[in-house]
C-alpha positions, 0 to 999 in steps of 0.5 A, a space after each residue: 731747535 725744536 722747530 728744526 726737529 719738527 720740520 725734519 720730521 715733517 719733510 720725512 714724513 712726507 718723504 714716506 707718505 711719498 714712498 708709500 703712495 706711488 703713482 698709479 701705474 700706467 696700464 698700455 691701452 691693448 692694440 689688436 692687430 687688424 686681421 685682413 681676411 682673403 675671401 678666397 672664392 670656391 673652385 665651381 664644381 667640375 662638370 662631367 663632360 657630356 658623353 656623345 655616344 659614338 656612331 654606330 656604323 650602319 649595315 651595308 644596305 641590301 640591294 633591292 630584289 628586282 624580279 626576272 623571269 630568267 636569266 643567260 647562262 653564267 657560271 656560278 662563282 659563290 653560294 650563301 645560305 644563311 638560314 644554315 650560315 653557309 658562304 662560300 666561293 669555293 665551287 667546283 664544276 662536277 660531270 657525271 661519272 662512268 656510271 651517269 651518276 653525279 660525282 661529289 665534290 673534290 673535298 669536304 669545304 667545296 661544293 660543287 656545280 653539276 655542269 650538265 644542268 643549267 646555270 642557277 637562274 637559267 631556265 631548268 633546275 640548276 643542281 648544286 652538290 656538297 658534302 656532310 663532312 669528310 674525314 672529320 672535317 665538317 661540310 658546308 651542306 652538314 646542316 642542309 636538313 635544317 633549312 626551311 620552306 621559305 628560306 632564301 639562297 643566294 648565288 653570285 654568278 660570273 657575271 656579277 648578278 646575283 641570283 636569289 631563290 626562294 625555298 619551297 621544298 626540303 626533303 630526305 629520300 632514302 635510294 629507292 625513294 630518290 626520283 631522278 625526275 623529280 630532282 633533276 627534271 624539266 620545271 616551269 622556269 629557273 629553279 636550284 637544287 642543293 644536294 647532299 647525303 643524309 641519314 648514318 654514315 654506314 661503312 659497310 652499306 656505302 657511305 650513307 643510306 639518303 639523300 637531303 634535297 632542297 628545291 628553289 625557284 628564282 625569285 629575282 636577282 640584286 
């Protein structure tokens, strides 16, 4: 009996010895994910686009000036004055009046072309005519006095040449001092007057007390 009670209590205690020391515990071992890295590569930087500049239009080359002694009679078809930027076509053919005295031109915008004188670049001084304004309306010779010894005058003709001048003389003569000889007389070859009035226009002494002449002479045609 004594035995039997023993060896429960023996086979008991190794059932609580048994309860008490429990197996260790399994711990998993950690996984890490392997992790695949793109290597994504970097857009190259744009590069501006090369700017080529545009071209720039070049000036219509200007003929070469062929020098002539003179040349026929042909009408003049336009007049440019750049020194004062006048350029025009409209000129008018002008005759004296009753009294011999050269008449103006038909507006304020025409000039105009004294038909008992040469042609500009025929042999004699070619006399052209035009107005300081009319009426409010400004002239093409308004700014006459201001061209200088040494400025050019062109005058395209009918016949398609283009005669150029030189100027040499640019004056403001008052009545008494204007000379009919000096202005319209005979010369040594082919020269331009430009004619027009000058000084205030006074409406009770005539339109105005001077005249502005400028001289030329031929100095070739393009």
């Amino acid at each position: 009996m004594s035995r039997l009670v023993h060896l429960v209590v023996a086979l008991v205690g190794c059932a609580v010895l048994a309860g008490c020391s429990a197996p260790p515990a399994v711990t998993p071992a950690s996984f890490r994910t392997p992790v695949t890295r793109s290597v994504v590569p970097l857009a190259a930087t744009p590069q501006a686009p090369e700017v080529v500049p545009a071209p720039v239009a070049a000036a219509p080359a200007v003929p070469p000036l062929r020098p002539v002694d003179r040349l026929e009679q042909s009408p003049p078809a336009a007049l440019d004055v750049p020194a004062i930027g006048v350029s025009t076509d409209r000129i008018a053919a002008l005759a004296p009046d009753a009294g011999g005295v050269l008449a103006a031109p038909p507006d304020a915008a025409t000039t105009g072309w004294f038909t008992r004188g040469p042609t500009p670049g025929a042999e004699g001084p070619a006399v052209i005519a035009g107005h300081v304004g009319v009426g409010g309306s400004t002239g093409p010779f308004a700014r006459l006095a201001d061209v200088a010894a040494g400025d050019e005058v062109t005058v395209h003709r009918a016949d398609g040449t283009a005669a150029v001048f030189t100027v040499y003389r640019v004056e403001r003569l008052t009545r008494e001092a204007f000379s009919a000889d000096d202005v319209y007389g005979d010369t040594g070859g082919p020269e331009l007057r430009l004619i027009t009035f000058g000084g205030v226009f006074d409406r009770g002494d005539g339109p105005y007390p001077d005249n502005v002449v400028v001289w030329a002479r031929l100095a070739g045609v393009r």
